[in-house]
C-alpha positions as CSV (number, residue, x, y, z in Angstrom):
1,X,133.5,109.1,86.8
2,X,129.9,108.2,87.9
3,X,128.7,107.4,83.7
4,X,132.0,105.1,83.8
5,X,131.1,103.1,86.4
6,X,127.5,102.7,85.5
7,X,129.0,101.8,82.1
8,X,131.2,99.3,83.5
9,X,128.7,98.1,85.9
10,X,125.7,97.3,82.6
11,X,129.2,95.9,80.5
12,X,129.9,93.5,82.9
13,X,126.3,92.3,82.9
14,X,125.7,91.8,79.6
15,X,129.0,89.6,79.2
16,X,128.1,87.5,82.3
17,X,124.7,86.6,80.3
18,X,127.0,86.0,77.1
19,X,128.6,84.0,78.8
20,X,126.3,82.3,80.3
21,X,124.1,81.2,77.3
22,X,127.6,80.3,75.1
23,X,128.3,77.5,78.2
24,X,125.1,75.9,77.5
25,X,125.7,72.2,75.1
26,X,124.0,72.8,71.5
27,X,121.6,70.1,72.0
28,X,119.7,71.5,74.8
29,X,118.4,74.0,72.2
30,X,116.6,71.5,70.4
31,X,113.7,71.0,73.5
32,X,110.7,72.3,72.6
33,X,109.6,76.0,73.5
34,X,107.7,76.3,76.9
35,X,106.4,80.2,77.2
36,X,104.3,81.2,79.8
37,X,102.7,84.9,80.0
38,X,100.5,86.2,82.6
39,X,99.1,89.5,83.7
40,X,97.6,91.2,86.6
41,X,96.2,94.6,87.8
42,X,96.6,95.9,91.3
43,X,94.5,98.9,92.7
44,X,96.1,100.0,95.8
45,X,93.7,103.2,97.8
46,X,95.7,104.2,101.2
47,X,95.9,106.9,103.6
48,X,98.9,108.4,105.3
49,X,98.7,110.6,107.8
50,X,102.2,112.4,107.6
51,X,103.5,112.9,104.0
52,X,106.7,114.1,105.0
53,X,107.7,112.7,107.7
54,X,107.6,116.1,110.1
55,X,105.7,116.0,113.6
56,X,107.0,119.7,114.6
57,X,106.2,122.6,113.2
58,X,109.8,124.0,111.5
59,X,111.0,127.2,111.7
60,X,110.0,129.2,108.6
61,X,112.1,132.5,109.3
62,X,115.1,130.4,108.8
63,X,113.8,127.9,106.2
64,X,110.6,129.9,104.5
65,X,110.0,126.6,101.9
66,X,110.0,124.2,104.8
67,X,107.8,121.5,104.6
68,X,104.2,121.5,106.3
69,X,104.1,119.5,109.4
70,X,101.3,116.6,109.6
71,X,99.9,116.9,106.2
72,X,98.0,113.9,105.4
73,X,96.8,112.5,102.1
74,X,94.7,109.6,100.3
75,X,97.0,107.7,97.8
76,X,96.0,105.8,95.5
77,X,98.3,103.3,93.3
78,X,97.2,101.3,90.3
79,X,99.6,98.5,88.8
80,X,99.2,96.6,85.6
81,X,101.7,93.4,85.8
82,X,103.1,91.3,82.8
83,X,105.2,88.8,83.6
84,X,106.8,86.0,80.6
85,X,108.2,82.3,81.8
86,X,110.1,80.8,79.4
87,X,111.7,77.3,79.8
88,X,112.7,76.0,76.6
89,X,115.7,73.1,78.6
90,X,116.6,72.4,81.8
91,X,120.0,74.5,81.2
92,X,118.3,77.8,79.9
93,X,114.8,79.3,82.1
94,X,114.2,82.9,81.8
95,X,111.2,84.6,84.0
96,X,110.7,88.6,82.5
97,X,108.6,91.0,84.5
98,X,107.5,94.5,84.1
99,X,105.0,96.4,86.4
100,X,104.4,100.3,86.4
101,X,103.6,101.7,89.2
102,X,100.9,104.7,88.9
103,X,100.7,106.7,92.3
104,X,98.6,109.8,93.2
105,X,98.9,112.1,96.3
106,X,95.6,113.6,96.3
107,X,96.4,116.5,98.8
108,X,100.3,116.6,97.6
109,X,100.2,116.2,93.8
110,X,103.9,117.0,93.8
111,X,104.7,113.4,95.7
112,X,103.1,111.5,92.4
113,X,105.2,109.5,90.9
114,X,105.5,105.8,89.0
115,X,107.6,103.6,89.9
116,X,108.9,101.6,86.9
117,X,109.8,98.2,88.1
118,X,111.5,95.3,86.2
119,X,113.1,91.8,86.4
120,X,115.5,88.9,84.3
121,X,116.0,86.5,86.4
122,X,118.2,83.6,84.6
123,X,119.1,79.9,85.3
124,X,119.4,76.3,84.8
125,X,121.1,73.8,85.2
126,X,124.3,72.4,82.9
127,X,124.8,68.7,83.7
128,X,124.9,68.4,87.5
129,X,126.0,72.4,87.8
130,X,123.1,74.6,88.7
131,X,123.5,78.0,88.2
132,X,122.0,81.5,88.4
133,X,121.6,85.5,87.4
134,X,118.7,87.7,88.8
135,X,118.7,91.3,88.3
136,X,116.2,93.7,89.5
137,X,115.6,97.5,87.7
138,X,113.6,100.5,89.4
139,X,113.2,103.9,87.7
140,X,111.1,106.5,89.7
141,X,109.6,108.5,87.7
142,X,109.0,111.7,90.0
143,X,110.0,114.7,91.3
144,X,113.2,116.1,91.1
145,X,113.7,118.3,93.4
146,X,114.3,117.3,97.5
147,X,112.4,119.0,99.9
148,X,113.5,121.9,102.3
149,X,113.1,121.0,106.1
150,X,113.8,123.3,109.3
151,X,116.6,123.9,111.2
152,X,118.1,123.5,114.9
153,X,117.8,125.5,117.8
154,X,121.7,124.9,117.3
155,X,123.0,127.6,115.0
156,X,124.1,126.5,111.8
157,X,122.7,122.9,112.3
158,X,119.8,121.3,110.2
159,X,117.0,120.0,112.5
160,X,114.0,118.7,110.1
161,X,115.5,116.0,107.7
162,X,113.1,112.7,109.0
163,X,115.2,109.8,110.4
164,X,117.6,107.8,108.5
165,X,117.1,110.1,105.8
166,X,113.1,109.8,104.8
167,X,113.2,107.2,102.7
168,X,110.0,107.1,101.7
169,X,110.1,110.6,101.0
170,X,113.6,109.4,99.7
171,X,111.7,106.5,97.5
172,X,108.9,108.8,95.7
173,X,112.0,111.1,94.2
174,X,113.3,110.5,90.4
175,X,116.4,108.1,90.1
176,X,117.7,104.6,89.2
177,X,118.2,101.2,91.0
178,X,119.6,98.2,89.7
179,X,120.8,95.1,92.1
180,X,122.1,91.9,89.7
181,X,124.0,89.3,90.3
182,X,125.4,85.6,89.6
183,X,126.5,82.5,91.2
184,X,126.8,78.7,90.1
185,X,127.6,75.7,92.9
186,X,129.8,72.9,91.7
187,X,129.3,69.6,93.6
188,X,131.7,67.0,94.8
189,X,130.2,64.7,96.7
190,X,128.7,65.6,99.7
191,X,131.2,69.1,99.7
192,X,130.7,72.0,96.7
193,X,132.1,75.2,95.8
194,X,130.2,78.3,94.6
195,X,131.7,81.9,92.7
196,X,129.6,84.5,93.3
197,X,129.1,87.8,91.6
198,X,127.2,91.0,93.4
199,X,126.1,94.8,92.1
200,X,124.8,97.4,93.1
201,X,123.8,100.4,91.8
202,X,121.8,103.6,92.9
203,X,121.7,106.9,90.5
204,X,119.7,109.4,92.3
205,X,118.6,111.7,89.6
206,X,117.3,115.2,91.5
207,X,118.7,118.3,91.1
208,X,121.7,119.4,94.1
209,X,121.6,122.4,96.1
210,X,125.0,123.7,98.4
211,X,123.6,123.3,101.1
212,X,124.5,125.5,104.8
213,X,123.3,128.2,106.2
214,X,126.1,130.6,104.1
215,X,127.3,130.7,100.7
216,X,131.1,130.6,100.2
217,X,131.1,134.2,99.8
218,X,129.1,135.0,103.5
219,X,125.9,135.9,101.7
220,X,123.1,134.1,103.3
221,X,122.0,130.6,101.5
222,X,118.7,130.9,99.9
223,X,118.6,127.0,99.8
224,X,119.5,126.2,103.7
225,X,117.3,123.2,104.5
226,X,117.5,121.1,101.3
227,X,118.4,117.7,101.1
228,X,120.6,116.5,99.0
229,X,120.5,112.7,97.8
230,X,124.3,110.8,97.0
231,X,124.9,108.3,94.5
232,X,126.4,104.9,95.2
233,X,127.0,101.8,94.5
234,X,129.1,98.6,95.1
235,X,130.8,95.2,93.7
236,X,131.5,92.5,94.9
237,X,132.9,89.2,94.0
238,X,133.7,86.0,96.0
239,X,133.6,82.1,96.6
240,X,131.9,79.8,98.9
241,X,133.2,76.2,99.7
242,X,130.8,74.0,102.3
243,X,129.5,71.0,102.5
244,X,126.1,69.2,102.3
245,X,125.3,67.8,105.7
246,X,122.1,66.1,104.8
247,X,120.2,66.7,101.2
248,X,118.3,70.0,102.5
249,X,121.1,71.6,104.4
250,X,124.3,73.1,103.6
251,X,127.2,74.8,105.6
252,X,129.4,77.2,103.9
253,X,132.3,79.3,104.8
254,X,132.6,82.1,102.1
255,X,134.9,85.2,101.2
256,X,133.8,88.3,99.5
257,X,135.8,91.1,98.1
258,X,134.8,94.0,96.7
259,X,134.2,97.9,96.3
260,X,131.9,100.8,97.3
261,X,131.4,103.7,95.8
262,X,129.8,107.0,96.9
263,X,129.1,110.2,94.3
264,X,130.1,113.7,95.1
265,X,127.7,116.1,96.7
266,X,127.9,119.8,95.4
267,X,129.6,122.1,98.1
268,X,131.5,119.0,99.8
269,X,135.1,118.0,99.6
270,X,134.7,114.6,100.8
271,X,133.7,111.0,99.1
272,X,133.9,107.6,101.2
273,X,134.7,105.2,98.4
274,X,136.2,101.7,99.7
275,X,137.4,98.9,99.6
276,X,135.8,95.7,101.5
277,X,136.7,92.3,102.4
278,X,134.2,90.2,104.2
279,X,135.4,86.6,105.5
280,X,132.0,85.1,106.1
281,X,129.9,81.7,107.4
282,X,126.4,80.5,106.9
283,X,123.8,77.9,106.7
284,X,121.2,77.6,104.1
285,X,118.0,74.8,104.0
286,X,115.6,73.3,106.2
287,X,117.5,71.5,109.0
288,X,114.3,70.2,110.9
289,X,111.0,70.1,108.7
290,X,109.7,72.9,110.1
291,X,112.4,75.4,109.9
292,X,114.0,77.2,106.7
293,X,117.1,79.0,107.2
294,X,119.1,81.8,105.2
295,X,121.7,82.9,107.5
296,X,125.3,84.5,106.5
297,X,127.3,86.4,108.9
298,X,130.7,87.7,109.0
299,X,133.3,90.9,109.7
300,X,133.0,93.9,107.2
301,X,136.6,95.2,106.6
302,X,137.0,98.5,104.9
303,X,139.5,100.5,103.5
304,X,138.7,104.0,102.7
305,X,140.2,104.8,99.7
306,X,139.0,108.2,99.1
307,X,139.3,111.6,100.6
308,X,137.4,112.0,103.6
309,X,136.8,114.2,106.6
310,X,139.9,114.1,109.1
311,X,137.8,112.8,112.2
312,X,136.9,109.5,110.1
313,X,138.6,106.6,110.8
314,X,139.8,105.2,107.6
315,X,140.0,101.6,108.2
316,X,137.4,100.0,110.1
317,X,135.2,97.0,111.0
318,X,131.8,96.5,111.3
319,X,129.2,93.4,111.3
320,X,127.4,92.1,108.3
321,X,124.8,90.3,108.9
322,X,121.9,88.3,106.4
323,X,119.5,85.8,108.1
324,X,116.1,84.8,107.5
325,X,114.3,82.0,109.7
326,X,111.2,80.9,108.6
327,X,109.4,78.4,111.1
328,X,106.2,76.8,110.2
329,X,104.9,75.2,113.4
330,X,101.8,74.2,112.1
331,X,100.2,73.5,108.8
332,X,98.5,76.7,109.0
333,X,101.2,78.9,110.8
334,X,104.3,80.7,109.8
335,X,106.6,82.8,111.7
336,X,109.5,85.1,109.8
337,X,112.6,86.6,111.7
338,X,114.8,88.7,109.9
339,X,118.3,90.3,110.9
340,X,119.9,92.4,108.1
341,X,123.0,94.8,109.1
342,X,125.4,96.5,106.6
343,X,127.5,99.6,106.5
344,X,127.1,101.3,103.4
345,X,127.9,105.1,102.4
346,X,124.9,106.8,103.4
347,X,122.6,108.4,100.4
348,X,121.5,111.9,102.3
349,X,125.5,113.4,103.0
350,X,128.6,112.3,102.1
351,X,129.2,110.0,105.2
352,X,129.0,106.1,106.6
353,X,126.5,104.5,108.4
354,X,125.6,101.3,109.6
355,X,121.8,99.9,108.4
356,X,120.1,97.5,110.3
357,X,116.9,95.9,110.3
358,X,115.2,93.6,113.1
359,X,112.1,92.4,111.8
360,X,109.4,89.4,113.0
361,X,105.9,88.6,111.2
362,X,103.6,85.9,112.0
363,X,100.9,84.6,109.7
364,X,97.7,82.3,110.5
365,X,95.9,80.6,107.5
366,X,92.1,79.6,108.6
367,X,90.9,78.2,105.6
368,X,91.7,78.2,101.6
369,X,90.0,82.1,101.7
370,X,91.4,83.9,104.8
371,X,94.8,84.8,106.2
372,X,95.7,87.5,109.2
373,X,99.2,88.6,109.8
374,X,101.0,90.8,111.9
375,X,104.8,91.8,112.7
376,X,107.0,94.3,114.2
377,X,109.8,96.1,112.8
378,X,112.6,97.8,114.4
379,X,115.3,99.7,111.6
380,X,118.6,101.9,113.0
381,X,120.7,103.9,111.6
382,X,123.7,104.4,113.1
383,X,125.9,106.9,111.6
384,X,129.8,106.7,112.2
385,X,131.9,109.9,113.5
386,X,132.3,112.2,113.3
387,X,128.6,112.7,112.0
388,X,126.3,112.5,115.5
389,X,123.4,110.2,114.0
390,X,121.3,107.4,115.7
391,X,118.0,107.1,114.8
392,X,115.5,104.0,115.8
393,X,112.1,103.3,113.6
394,X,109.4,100.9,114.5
395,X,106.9,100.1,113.1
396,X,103.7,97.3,114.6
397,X,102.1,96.5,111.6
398,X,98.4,94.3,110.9
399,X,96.6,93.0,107.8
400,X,94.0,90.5,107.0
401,X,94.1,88.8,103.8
402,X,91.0,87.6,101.7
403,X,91.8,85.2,98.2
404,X,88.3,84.7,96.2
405,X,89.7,82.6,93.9
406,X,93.0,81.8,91.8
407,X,92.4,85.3,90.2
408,X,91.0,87.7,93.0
409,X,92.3,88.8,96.4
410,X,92.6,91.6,98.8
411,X,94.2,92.5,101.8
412,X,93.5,95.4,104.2
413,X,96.6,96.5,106.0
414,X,97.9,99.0,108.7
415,X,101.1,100.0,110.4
416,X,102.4,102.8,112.4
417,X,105.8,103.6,112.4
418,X,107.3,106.2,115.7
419,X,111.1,107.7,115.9
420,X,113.4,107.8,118.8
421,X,116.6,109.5,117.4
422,X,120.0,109.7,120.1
423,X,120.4,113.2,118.8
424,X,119.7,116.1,121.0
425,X,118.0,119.6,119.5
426,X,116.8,117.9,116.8
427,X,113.1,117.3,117.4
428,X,112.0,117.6,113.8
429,X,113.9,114.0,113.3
430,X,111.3,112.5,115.3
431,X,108.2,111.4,113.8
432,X,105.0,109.6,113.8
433,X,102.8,108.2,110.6
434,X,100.0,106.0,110.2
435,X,99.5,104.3,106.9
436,X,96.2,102.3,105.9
437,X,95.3,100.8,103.2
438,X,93.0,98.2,100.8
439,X,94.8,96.5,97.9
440,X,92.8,94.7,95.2
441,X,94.7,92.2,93.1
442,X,93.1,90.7,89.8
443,X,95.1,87.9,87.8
444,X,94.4,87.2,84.6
């Protein structure tokens, strides 16, 4: 089932682009070939004081392979970037990028990774019809294997596994991401409509353990404590119709509809596959000079439509939520607010959460050379029942910014991210972690 929908997902792609490219006049080939190439190199050398996410010691007479508490390591990262612009008409632009990520754990060699990371963005414009397809494409190259963590004072329940899953322990493992999509606005007058097409897919590639504290046959587990990570994915297709209220603002009002999808995970009966509908409204532009907004917001409807575990409600709503603000009060000032909420099958057990990220940054230019920033970031995950799940990360966060020229820069950064999970007896979901680094960027 899982190699079918991938399938479908990569056939549906491809035919989109066809289709694309066939729309486009003859005569537009004809302009001449405008190709662009460029290539950089990043050096990234960080330290992170807690690897794995774990404060408190675990308890190793439950879990013996459990993960070491407060282990800390240098990092160090080095990207080469190539990146190809092509604009041969106005109806046909194509920007390729590829950029391998090289990281090393210096304490940890088994965290290394590289992170293979990729980009088509397509568009143009076809008379007076503008129209667009980016897609994005991730493969970690890493470890395969999760990581064992300890258990509760609780019998039988797990205790270490970090909030909201670890994902940056989540992030290092081997697997696949691809996010694509494609959308085209019509115009009529001062109103215009706009299809849009959304997918998602995430193919974790480590190896699954049955997790519990017993085997099916009452023999004690030798893998209690390992995490397990869960496929998914989701489609989603839709139309906007708004109107133009002055040439740098539009209001819309928008439907989506659409499917998610969750893989199995090996000792569990239950899937939460479903089917969504999203009635939505939103603004988009820059309705005073010195604001830009990106804001959609709307009811989530699902439908479960796969088997699930008898205390989940089947059929539920929950808020969706995309908005960025950007204000620029001054010439050499820039504030960011971003409010991002969706539920989503979660990627650590077969079950539904809701994933929601507050997040402000500010940014002051002094000159043509330096730049400091600084933000705060609050992320929950909030887990529906009957899993008992609510976990809160912040995360303060500083950098300073210098640019040599149009080829050299660096920025030193810092943030520091603290837990407060709603779930008692489970300390080891609590966590602290401080991560520094200096990034070097060279473009040639």
């Amino acid at each position: 089932m899982k190699s079918r929908i991938h399938t479908d997902r990569c056939l549906l792609s491809c035919a989109l682009a066809a289709l694309s490219l066939a729309a486009l006049p003859v005569d537009a080939w004809e302009v001449a070939t405008n190709l662009t190439v460029k290539t950089e190199l990043s050096a990234k050398e960080a330290y992170d004081s807690n690897v794995y996410l774990q404060d408190h010691k675990p308890d190793t007479d439950a879990v013996p392979r459990a993960v070491r508490p407060d282990q800390d390591s240098f990092v160090t990262s080095v990207t080469p970037k190539f990146s190809l612009d092509w604009k041969p008409c106005s109806a046909f632009t194509a920007a390729v990028s590829y950029a391998p990520e090289v990281t090393f754990y210096h304490a940890e060699s088994s965290e290394d990774y590289v992170a293979h990371r990729g980009a088509i963005n397509l568009r143009g414009e076809v008379g007076d019809v503008p129209w667009e397809m980016p897609h994005s494409i991730t493969f970690i190259d890493g470890n395969r294997k999760g990581l064992y963590y300890g258990v509760s004072s609780l019998p039988g329940q797990l205790d270490g596994v970090p909030a909201i899953g670890g994902i940056p322990v989540r992030d290092r493992r081997e697997q696949f991401v691809y996010r694509g999509g494609f959308k085209t606005t019509w115009s009529l007058g001062a109103f215009f409509i706009r299809p849009v097409f959304a997918a998602y897919v995430h193919d974790f590639q480590t190896k699954q353990k049955r997790n519990g504290r017993l085997l099916p046959d009452g023999a004690p587990n030798p893998d209690w404590g390992y995490e397990n990570y869960v496929d998914r994915s989701a489609l989603n297709y839709g139309l906007d119709m708004g109107w133009s209220v002055q040439a740098r603002t539009k209001l819309y009002a928008g439907y989506r509809y659409g499917n998610e999808f969750e893989g199995t995970m090996v000792g569990s009966l239950y899937r939460y596959d479903a089917q969504v509908h999203r009635p939505l409204v939103g603004i988009e532009g820059k309705p005073v000079s010195w604001l830009t907004a990106d804001v959609s917001i709307g009811p989530d409807i699902h439908n479960t439509t796969s088997r699930h575990d008898p205390a989940f409600d089947p059929d539920y709503t929950a808020l969706w939520v995309d908005a960025v603000v950007t204000l620029t009060p001054t010439a050499k000032d820039s504030i960011a607010l971003i409010w991002r909420q969706n539920t989503q099958p979660a990627f650590s057990s077969p079950s539904i959460y809701e994933d929601t990220v507050y997040e402000g940054t500010v940014r002051h230019r002094f000159d043509n050379q330096w730049s400091v920033g600084g933000g705060f970031r609050a992320y929950l995950g909030d887990w529906h029942d009957p899993v008992i799940r609510r976990d809160w990360i912040f995360t303060p966060s500083a950098s300073v910014t210098y640019r040599h020229d149009a080829h050299l820069s660096a920025e030193a950064s810092y943030s520091y991210d603290w837990v407060d999970s709603r779930v008692p007896n489970t300390k080891g979901r609590e966590f602290t972690r401080h991560l520094a680094w200096l990034a070097v960027k060279y473009a040639f």
